[in-house]
N, C-alpha and C positions, 0 to 999 in steps of 0.2 A: 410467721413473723420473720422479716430477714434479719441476717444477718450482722455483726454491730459493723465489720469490713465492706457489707455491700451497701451499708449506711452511708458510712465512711467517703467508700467510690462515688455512689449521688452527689453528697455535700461537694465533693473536686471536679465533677462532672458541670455542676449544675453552676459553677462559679469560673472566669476565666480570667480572675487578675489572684487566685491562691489563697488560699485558707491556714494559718497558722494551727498548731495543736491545740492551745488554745481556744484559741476560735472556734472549731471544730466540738472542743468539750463544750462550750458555753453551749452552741447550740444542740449539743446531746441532753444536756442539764435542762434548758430552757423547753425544748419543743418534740423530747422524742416522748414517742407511745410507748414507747417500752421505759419501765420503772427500773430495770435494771442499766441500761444504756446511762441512763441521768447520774450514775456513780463511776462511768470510765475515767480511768485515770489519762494523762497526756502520756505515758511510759505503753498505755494499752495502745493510745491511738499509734503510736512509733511503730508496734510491734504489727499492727494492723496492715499498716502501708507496708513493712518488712514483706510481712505474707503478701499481701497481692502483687508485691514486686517479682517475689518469688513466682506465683500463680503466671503473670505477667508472660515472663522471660520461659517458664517451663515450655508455659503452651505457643508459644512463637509469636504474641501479639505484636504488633509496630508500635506501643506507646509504652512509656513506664512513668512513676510520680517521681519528679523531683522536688528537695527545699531550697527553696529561694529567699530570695532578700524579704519577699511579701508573702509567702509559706511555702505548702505543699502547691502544686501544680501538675498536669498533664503535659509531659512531651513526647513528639516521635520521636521514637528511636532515630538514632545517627544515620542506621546502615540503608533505613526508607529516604533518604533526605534525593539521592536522584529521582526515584520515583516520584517526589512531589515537586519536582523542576516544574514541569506545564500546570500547574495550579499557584502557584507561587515562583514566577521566575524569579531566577537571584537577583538581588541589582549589580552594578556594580560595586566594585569592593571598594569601598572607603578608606581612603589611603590619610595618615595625621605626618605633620614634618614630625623631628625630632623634639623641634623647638614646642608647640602641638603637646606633644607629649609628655615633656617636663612640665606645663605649664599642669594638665591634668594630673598628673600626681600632685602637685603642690595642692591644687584645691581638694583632691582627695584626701590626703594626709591632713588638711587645715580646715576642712570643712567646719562652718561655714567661713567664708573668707571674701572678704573684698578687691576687688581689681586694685587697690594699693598697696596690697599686702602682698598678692603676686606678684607688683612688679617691683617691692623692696627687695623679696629674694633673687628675685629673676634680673635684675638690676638695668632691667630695656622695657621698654614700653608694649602691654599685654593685651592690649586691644581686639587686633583682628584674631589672636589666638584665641583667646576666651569665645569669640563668635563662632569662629568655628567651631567651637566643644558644646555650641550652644546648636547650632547647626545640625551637627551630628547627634544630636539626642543624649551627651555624654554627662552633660551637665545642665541646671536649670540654676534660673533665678528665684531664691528662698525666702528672701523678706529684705528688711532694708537694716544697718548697722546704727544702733543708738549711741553715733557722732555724731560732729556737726558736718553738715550736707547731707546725714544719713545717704549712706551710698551703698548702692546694691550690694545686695551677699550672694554666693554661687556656690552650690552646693552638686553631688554627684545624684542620678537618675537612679532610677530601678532598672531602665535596659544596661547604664554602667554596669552592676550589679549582676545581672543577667547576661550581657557580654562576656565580662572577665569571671564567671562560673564562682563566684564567691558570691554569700550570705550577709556580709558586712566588713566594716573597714578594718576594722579587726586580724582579719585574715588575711591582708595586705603581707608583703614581705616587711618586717620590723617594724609592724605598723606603733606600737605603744609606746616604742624608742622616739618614732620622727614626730609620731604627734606631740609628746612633749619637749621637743630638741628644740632648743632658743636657736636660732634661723640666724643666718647672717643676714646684714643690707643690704650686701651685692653678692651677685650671683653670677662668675664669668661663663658665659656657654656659649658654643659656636654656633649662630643661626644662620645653619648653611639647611638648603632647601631637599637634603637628604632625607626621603622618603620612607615609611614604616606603615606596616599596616597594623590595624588596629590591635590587630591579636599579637602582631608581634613581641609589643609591649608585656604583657604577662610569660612570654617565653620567655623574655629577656629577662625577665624578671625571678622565675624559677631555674636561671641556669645559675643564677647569683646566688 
């Protein structure tokens, strides 16, 4: 009979958008052959992934499980990532202005939020920046606002998520403060065409 951990690995193996803890116990409870597995706790399965991370890194494998936005998940390790250059060339790096950038935090922080509501704060017209956050995969369109003209909502991605190595908006810098902060109408900012890369943004972010 294997293991309740090499249970565990299949269920991560065999899925490649991530399996919460949850998740994970329902389908111990719901579909395993083993009568004891159908009483794991989510504290068991934590400790589970712990050990095989352990097992993982002991024996010098190239992958470890990360938790993401959408659960546990299979990544290579960092230090493989030349090695897999000729199976997955890089693209180019995707570069956001500054302006780009504000505008992304705002919908993070505001999610869901409308193109009105960005450009009350941002106090210029948010147009072409929203497209391109729509572009870049940063951000999607959520549903629509019960106004009148109901007008789109934009909301941040699971690759946002998985970009910037956080779980949820939560764990933004001051994220509880800015979500509740009544926003001013205008927003002075200089939209000069001053360049950042993506990741820059959460550096800048941790240096603050």
């Amino acid at each position: 009979m294997p293991q309740l951990s090499a249970v565990i690995e299949a269920y991560l193996i065999s899925t490649g958008d991530g399996l919460s803890a949850n998740a994970i116990q329902q389908y111990l409870k719901e579909q395993s052959a083993n009568p004891e597995f159908r009483q794991t706790s989510e504290e068991q399965i934590h400790l589970c992934i712990h050990e095989l991370n352990e097992y993982y890194e002991a024996t010098g494998r190239s992958f470890t499980i990360i938790d993401t936005a959408k659960g546990w998940k299979f990544f290579t390790r960092a230090e493989f990532s030349d090695y897999l250059t000729p199976l997955h060339p890089r693209p180019k790096s995707t570069r956001l202005s500054q302006a780009t950038l504000e505008t992304l935090a705002i919908i993070a922080y505001r999610q869901p939020t409308t193109k009105a509501s960005i450009e009350s704060i941002r106090g210029v017209s948010s147009d072409s920046l929203v497209q391109k956050l729509l572009d870049a995969g940063l951000v999607k369109i959520s549903g629509r606002a019960e106004v009148p003209g109901r007008p789109l909502l934009y909301s941040t991605t699971d690759f946002f998520y998985d970009h910037f190595g956080i779980k949820s908006i939560n764990e933004l810098p001051n994220a509880e403060d800015l979500q509740n902060l009544a926003w001013p109408t205008t927003f002075q900012q200089d939209e000069s065409d001053d360049q950042l890369a993506l990741g820059d943004y959460q550096q800048s972010t941790e240096r603050e």
